[in-house]
PDB file of N, H, CA, C and O in Angstrom:
ATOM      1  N   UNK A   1      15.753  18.434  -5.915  1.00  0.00           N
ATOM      2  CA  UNK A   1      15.062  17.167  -5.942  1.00  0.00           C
ATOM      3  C   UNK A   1      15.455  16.349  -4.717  1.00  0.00           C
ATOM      4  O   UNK A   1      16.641  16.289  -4.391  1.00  0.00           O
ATOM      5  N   UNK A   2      14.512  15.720  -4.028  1.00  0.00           N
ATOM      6  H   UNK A   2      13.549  15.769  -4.293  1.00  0.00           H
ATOM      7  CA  UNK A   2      14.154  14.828  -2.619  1.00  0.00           C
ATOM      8  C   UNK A   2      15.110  13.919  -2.919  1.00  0.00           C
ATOM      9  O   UNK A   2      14.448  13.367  -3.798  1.00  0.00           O
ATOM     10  N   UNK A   3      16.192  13.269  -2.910  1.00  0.00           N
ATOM     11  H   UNK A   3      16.730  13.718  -2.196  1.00  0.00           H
ATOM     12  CA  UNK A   3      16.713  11.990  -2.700  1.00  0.00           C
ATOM     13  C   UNK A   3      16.228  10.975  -1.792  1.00  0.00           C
ATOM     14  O   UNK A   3      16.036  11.140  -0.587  1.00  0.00           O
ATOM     15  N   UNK A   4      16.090  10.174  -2.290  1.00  0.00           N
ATOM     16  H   UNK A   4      16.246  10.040  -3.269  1.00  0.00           H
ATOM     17  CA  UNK A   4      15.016   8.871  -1.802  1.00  0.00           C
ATOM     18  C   UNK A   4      16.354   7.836  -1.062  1.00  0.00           C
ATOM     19  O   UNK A   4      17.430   7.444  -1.512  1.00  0.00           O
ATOM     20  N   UNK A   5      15.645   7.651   0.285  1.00  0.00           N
ATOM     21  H   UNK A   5      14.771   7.970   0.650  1.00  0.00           H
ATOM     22  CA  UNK A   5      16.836   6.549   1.209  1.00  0.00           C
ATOM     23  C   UNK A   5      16.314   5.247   0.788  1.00  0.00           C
ATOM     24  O   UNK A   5      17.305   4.803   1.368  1.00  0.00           O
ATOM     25  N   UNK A   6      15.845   4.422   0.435  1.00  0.00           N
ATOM     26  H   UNK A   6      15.041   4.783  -0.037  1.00  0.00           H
ATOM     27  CA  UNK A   6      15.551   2.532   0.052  1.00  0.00           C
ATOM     28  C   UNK A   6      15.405   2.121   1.471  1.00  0.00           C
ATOM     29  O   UNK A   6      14.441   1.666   2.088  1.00  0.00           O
ATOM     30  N   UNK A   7      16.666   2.415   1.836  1.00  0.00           N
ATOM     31  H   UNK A   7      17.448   2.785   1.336  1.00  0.00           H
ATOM     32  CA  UNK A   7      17.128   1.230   2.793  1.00  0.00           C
ATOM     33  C   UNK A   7      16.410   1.714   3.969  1.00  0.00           C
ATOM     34  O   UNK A   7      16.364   0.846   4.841  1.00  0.00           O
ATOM     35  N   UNK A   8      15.742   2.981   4.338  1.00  0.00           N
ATOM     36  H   UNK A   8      15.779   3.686   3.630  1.00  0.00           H
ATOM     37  CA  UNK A   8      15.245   3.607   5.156  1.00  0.00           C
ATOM     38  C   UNK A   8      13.541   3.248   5.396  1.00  0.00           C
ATOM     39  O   UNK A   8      12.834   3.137   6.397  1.00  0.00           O
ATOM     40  N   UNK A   9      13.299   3.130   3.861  1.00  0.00           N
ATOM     41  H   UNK A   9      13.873   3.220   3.048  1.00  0.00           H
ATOM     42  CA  UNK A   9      11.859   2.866   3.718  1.00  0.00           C
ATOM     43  C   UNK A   9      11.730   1.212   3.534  1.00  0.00           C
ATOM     44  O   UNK A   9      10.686   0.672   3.168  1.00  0.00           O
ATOM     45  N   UNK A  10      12.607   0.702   3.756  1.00  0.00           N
ATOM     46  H   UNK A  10      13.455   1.140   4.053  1.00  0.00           H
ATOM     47  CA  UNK A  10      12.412  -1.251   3.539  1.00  0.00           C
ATOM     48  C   UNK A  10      12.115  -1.650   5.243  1.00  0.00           C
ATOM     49  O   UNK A  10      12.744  -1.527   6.294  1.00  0.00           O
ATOM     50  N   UNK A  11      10.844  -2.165   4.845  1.00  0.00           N
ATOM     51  H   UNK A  11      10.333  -2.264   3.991  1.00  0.00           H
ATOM     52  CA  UNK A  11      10.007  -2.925   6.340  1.00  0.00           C
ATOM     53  C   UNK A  11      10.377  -3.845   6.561  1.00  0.00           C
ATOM     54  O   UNK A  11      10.400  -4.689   5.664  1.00  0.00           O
ATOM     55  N   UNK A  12      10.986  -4.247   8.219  1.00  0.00           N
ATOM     56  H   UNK A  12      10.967  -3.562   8.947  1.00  0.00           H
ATOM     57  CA  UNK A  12      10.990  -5.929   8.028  1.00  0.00           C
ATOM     58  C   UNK A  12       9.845  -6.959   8.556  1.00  0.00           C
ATOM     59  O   UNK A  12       9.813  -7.120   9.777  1.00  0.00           O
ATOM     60  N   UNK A  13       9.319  -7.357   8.115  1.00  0.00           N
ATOM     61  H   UNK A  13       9.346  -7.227   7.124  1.00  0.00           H
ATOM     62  CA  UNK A  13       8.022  -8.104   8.103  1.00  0.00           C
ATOM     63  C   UNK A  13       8.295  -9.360   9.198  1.00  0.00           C
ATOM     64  O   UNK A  13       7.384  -9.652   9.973  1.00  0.00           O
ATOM     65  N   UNK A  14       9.386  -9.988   9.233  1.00  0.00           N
ATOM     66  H   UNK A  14      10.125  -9.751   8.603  1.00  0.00           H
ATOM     67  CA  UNK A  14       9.266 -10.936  10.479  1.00  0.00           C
ATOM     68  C   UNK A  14       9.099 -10.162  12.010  1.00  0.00           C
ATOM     69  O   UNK A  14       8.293 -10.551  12.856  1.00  0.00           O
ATOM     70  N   UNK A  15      10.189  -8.776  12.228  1.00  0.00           N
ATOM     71  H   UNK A  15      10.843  -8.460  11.542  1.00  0.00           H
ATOM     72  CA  UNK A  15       9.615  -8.557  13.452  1.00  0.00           C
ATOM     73  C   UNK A  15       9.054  -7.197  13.098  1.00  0.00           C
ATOM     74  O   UNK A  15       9.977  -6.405  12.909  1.00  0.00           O
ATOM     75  N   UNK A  16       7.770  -6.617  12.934  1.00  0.00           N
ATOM     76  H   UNK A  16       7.021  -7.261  13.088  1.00  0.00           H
ATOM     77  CA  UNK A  16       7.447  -5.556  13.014  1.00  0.00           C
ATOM     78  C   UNK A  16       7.273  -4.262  13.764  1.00  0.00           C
ATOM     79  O   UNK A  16       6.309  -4.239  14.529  1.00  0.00           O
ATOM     80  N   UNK A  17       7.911  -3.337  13.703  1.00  0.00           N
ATOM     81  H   UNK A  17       8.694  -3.356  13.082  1.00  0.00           H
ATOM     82  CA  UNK A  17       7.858  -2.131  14.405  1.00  0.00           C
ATOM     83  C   UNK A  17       6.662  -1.444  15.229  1.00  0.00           C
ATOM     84  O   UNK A  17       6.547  -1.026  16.381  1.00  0.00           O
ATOM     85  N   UNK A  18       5.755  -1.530  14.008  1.00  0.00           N
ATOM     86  H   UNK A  18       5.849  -1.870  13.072  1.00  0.00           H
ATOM     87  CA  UNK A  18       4.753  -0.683  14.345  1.00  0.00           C
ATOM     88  C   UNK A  18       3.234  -1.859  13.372  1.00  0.00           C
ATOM     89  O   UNK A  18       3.443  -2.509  12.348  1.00  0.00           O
ATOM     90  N   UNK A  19       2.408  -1.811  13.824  1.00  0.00           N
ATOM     91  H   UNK A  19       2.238  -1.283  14.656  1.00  0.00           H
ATOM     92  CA  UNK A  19       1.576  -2.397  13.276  1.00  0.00           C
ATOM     93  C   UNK A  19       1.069  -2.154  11.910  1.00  0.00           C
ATOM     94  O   UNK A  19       0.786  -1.014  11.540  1.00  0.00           O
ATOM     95  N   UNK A  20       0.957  -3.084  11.229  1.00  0.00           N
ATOM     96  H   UNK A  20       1.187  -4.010  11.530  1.00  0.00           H
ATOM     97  CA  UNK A  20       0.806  -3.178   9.896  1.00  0.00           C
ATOM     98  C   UNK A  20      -0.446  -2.727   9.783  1.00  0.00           C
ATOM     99  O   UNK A  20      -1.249  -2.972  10.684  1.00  0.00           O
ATOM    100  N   UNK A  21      -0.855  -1.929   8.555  1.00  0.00           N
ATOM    101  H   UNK A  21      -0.203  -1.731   7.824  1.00  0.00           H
ATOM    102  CA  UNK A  21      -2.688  -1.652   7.876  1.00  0.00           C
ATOM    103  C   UNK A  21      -3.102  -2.347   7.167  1.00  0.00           C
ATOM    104  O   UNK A  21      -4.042  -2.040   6.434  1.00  0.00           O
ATOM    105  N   UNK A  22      -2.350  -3.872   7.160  1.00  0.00           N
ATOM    106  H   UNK A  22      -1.587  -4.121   7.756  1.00  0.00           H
ATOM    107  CA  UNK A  22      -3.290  -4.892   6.171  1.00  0.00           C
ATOM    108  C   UNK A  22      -2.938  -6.310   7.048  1.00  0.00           C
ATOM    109  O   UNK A  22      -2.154  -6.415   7.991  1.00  0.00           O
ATOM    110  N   UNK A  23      -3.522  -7.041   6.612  1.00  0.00           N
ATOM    111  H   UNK A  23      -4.158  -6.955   5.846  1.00  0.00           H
ATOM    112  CA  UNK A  23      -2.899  -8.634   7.177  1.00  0.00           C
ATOM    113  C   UNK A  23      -1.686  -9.315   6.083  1.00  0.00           C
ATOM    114  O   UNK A  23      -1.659  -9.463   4.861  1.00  0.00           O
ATOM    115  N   UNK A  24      -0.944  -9.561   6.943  1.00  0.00           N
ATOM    116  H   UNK A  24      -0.967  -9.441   7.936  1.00  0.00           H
ATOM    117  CA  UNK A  24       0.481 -10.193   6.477  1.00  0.00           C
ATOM    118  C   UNK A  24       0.408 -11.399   6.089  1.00  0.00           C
ATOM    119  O   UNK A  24       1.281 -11.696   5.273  1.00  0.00           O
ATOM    120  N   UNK A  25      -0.425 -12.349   6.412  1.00  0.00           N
ATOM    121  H   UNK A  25      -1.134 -12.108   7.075  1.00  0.00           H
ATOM    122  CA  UNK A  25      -0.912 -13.838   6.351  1.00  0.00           C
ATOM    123  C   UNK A  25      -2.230 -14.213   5.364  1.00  0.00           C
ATOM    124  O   UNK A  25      -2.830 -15.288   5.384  1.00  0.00           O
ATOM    125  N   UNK A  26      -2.542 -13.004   4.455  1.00  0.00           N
ATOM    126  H   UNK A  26      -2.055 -12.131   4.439  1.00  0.00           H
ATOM    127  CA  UNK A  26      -3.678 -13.442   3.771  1.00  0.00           C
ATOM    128  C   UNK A  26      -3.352 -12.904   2.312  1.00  0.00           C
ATOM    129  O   UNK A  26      -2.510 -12.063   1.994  1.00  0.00           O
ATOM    130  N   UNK A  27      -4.297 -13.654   1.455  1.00  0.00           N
ATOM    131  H   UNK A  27      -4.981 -14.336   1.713  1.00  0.00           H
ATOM    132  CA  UNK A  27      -3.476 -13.565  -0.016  1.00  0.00           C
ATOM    133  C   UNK A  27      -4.157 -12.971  -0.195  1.00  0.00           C
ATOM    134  O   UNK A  27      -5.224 -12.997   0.418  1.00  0.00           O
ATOM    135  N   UNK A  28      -3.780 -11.828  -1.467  1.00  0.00           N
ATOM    136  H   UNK A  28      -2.913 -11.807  -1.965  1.00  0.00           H
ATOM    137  CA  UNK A  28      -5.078 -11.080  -1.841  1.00  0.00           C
ATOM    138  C   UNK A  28      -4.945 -11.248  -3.581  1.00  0.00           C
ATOM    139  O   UNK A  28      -3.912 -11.620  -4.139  1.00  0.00           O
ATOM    140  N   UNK A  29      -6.274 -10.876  -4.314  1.00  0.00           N
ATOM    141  H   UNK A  29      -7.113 -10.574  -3.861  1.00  0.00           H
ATOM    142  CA  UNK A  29      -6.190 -11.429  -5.810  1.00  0.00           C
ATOM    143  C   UNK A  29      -5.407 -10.084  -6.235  1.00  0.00           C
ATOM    144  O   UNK A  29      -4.600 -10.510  -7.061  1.00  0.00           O
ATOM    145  N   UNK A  30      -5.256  -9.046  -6.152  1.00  0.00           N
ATOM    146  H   UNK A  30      -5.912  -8.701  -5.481  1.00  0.00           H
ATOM    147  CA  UNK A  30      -4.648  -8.257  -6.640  1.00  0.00           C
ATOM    148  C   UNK A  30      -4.145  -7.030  -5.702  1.00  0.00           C
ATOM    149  O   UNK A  30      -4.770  -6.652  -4.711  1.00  0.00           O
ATOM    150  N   UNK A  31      -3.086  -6.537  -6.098  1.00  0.00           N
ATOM    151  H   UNK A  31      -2.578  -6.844  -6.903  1.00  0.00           H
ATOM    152  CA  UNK A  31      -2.256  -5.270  -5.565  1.00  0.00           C
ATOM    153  C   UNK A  31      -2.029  -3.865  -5.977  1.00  0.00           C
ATOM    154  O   UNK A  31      -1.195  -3.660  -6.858  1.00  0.00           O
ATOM    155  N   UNK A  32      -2.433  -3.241  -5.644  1.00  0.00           N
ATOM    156  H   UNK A  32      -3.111  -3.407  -4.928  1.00  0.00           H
ATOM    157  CA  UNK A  32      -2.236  -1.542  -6.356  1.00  0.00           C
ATOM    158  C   UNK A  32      -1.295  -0.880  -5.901  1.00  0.00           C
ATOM    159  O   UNK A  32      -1.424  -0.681  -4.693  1.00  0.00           O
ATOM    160  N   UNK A  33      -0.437  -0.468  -6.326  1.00  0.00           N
ATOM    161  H   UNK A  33      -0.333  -0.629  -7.308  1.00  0.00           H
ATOM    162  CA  UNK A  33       0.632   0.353  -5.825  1.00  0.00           C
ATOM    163  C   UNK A  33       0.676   1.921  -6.315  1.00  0.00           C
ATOM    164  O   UNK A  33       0.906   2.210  -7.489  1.00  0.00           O
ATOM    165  N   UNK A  34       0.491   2.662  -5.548  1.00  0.00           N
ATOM    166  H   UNK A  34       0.304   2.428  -4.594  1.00  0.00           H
ATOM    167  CA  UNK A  34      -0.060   3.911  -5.801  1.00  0.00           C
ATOM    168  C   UNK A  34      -1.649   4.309  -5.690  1.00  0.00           C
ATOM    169  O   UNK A  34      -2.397   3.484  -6.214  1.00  0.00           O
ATOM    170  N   UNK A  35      -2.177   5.265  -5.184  1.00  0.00           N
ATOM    171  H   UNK A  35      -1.569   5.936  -4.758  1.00  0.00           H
ATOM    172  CA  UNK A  35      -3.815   5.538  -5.157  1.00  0.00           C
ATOM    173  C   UNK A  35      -3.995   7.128  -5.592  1.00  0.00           C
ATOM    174  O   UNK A  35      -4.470   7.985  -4.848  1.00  0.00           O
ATOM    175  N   UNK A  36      -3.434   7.394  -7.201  1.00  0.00           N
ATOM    176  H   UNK A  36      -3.048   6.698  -7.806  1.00  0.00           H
ATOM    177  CA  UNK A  36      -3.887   8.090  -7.685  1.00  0.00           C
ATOM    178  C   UNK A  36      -5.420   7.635  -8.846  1.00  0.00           C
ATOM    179  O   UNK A  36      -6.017   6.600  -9.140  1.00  0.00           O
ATOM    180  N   UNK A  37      -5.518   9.032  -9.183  1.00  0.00           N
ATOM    181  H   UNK A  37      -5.033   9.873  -8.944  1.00  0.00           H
ATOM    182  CA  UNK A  37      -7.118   7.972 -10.332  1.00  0.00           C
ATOM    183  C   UNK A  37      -6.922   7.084 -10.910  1.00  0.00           C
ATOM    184  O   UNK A  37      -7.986   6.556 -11.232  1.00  0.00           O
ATOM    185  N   UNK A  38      -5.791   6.392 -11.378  1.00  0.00           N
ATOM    186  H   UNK A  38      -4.927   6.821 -11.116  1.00  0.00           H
ATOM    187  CA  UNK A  38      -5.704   5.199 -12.020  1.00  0.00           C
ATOM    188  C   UNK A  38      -5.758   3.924 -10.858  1.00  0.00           C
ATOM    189  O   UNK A  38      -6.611   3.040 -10.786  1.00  0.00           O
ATOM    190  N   UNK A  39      -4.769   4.097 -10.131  1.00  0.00           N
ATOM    191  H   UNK A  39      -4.076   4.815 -10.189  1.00  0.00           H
ATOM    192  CA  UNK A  39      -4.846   3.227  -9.013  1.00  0.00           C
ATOM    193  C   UNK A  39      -6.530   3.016  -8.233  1.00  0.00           C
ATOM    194  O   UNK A  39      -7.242   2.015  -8.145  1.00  0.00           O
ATOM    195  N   UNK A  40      -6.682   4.094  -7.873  1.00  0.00           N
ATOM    196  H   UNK A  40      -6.104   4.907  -7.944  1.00  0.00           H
ATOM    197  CA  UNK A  40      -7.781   3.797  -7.182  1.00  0.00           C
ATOM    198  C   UNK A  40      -9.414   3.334  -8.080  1.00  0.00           C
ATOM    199  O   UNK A  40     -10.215   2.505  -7.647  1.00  0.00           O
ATOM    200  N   UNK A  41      -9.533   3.936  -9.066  1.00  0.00           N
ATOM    201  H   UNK A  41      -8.883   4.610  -9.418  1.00  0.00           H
ATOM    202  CA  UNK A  41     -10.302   3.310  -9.625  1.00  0.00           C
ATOM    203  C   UNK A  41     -10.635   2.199 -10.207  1.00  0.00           C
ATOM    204  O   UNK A  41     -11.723   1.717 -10.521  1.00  0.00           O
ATOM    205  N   UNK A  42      -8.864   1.631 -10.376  1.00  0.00           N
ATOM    206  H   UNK A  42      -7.980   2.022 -10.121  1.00  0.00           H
ATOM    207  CA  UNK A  42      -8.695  -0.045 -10.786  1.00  0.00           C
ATOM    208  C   UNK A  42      -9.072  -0.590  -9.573  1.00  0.00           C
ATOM    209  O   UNK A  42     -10.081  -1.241  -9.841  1.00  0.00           O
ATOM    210  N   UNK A  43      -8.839  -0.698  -8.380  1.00  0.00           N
ATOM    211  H   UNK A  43      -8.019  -0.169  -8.162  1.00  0.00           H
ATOM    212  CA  UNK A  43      -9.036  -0.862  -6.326  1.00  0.00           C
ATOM    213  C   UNK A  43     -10.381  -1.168  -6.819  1.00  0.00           C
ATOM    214  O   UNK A  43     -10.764  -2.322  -7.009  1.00  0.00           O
ATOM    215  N   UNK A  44     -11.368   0.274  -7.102  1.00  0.00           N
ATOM    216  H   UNK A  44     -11.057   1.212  -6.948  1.00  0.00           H
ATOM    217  CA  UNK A  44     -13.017   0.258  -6.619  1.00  0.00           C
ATOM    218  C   UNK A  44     -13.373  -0.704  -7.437  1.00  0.00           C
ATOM    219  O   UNK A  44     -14.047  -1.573  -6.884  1.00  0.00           O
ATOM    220  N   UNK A  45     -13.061  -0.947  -9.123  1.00  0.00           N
ATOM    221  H   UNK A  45     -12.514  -0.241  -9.573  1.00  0.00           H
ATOM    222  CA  UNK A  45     -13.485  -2.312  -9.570  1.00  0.00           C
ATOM    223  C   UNK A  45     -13.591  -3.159  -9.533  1.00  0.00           C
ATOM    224  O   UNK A  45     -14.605  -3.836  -9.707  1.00  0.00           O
ATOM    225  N   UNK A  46     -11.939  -3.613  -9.139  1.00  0.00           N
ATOM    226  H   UNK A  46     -11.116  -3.064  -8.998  1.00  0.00           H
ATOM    227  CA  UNK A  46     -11.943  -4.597  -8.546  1.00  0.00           C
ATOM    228  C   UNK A  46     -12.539  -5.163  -7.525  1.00  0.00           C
ATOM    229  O   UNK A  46     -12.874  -6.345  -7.455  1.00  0.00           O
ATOM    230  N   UNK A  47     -12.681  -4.343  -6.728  1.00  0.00           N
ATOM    231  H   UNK A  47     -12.409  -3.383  -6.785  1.00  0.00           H
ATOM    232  CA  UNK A  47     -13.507  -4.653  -5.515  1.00  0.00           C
ATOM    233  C   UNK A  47     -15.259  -4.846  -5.866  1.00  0.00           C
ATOM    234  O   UNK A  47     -16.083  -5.441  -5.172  1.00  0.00           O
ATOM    235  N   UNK A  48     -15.434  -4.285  -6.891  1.00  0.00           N
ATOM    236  H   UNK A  48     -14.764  -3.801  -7.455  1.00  0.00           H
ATOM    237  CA  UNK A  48     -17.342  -4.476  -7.410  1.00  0.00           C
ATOM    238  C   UNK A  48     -17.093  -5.914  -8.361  1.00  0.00           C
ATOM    239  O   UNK A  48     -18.041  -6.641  -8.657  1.00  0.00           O
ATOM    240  N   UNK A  49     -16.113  -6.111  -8.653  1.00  0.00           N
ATOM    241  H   UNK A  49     -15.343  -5.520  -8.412  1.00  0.00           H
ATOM    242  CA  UNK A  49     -15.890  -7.924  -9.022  1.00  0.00           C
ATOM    243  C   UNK A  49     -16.132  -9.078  -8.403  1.00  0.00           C
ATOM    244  O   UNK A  49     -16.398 -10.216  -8.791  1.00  0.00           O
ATOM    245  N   UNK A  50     -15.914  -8.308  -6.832  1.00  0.00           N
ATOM    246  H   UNK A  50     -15.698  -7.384  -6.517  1.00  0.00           H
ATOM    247  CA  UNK A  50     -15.619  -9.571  -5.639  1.00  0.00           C
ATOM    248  C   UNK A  50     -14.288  -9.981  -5.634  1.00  0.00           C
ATOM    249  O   UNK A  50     -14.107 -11.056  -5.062  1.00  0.00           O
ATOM    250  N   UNK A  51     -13.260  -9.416  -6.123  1.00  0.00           N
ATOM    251  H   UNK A  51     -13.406  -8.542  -6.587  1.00  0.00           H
ATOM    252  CA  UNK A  51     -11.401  -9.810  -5.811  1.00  0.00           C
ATOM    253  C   UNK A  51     -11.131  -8.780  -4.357  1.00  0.00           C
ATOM    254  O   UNK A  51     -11.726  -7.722  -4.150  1.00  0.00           O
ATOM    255  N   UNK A  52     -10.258  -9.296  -3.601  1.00  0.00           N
ATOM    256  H   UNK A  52      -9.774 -10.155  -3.769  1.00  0.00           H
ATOM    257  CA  UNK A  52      -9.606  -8.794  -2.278  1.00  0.00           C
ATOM    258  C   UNK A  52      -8.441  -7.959  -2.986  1.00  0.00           C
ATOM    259  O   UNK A  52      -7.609  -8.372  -3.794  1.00  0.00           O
ATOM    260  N   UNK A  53      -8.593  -6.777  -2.509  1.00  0.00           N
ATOM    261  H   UNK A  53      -9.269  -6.441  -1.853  1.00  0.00           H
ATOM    262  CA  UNK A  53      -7.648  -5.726  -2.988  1.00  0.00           C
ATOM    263  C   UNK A  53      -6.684  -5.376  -1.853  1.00  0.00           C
ATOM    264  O   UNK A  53      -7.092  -5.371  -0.691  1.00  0.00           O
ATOM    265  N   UNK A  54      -5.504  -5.103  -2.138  1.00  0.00           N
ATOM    266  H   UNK A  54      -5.173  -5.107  -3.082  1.00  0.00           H
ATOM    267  CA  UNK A  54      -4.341  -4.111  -1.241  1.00  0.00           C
ATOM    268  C   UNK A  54      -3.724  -2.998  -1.674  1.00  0.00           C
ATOM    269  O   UNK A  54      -2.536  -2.926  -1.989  1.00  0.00           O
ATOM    270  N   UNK A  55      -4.661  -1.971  -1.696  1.00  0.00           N
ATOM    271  H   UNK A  55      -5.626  -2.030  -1.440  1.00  0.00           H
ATOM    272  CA  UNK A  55      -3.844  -0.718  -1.641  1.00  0.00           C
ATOM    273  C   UNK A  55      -2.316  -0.055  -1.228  1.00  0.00           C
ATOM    274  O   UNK A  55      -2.242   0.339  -0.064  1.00  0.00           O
ATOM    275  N   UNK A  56      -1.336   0.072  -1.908  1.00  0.00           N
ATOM    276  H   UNK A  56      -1.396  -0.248  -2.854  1.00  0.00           H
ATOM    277  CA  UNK A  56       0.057   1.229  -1.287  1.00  0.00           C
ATOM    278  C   UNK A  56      -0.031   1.997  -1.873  1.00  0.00           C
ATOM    279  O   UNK A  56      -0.089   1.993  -3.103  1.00  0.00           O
ATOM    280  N   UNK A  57      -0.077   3.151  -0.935  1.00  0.00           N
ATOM    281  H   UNK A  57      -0.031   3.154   0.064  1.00  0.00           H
ATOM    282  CA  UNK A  57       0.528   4.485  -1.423  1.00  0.00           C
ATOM    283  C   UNK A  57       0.832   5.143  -0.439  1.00  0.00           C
ATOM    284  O   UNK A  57       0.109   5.168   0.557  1.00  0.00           O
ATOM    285  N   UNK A  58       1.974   5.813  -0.530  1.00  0.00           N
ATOM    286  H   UNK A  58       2.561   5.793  -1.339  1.00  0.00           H
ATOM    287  CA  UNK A  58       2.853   6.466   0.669  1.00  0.00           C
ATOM    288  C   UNK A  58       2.239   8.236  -0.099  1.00  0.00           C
ATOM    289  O   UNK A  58       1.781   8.500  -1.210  1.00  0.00           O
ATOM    290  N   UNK A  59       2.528   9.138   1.148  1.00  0.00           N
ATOM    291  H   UNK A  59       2.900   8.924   2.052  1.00  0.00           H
ATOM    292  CA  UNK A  59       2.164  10.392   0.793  1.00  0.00           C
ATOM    293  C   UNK A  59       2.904  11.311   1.749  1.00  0.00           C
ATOM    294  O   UNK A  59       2.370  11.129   2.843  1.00  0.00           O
ATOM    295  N   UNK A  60       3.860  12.196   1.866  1.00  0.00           N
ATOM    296  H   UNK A  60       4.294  12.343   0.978  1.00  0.00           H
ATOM    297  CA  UNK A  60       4.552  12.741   2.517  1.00  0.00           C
ATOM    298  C   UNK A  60       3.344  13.710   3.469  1.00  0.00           C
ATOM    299  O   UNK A  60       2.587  14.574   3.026  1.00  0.00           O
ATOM    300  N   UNK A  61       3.478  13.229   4.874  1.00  0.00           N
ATOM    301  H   UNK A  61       4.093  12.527   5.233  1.00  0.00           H
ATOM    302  CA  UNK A  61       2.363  14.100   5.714  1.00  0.00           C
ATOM    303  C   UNK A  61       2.410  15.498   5.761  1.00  0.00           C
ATOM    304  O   UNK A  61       3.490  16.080   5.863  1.00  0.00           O
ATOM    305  N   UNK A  62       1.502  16.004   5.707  1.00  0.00           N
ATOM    306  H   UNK A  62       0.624  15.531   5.625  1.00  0.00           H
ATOM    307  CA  UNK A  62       0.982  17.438   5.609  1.00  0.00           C
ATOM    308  C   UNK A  62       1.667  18.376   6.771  1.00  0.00           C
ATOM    309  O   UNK A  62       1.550  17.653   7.761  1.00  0.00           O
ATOM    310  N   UNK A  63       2.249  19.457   7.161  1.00  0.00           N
ATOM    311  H   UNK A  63       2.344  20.044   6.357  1.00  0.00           H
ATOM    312  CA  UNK A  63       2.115  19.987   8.344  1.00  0.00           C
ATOM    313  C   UNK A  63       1.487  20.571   8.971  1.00  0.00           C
ATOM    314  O   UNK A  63       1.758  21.058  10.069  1.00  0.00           O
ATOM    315  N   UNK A  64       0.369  20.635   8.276  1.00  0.00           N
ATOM    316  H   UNK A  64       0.149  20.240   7.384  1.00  0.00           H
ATOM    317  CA  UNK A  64      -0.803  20.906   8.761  1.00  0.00           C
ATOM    318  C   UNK A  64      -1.617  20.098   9.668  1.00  0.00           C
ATOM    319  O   UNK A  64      -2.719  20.505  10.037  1.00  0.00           O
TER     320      UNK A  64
END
């Protein structure tokens, strides 16, 4: 089993590394954490509601 580092995967948001995939300065009505079928299909509803959604989900890259 993968042992997970925290402290490795914690972003620091005042000075950023690498550019963020969402805006840091805007509120959104709801948050999904994870984008398996539950996650993502709660996302697409929400989004056919008219609420601003933010997707996370991390996925270990392929080597392919």
């Amino acid at each position: 089993m993968k042992k997970l580092d925290l402290k490795a995967m914690t972003m620091n948001l005042s000075k950023p590394k690498q550019n963020l995939p969402f805006k840091t300065d805007k509120e959104y009505d709801c948050i999904v954490i994870g984008g398996g079928t539950g996650g993502l299909s709660f996302a697409q509803e929400a989004r056919k509601l008219g609420m601003s959604v933010a997707l996370f989900d991390y996925v270990d890259p392929s080597p392919q």
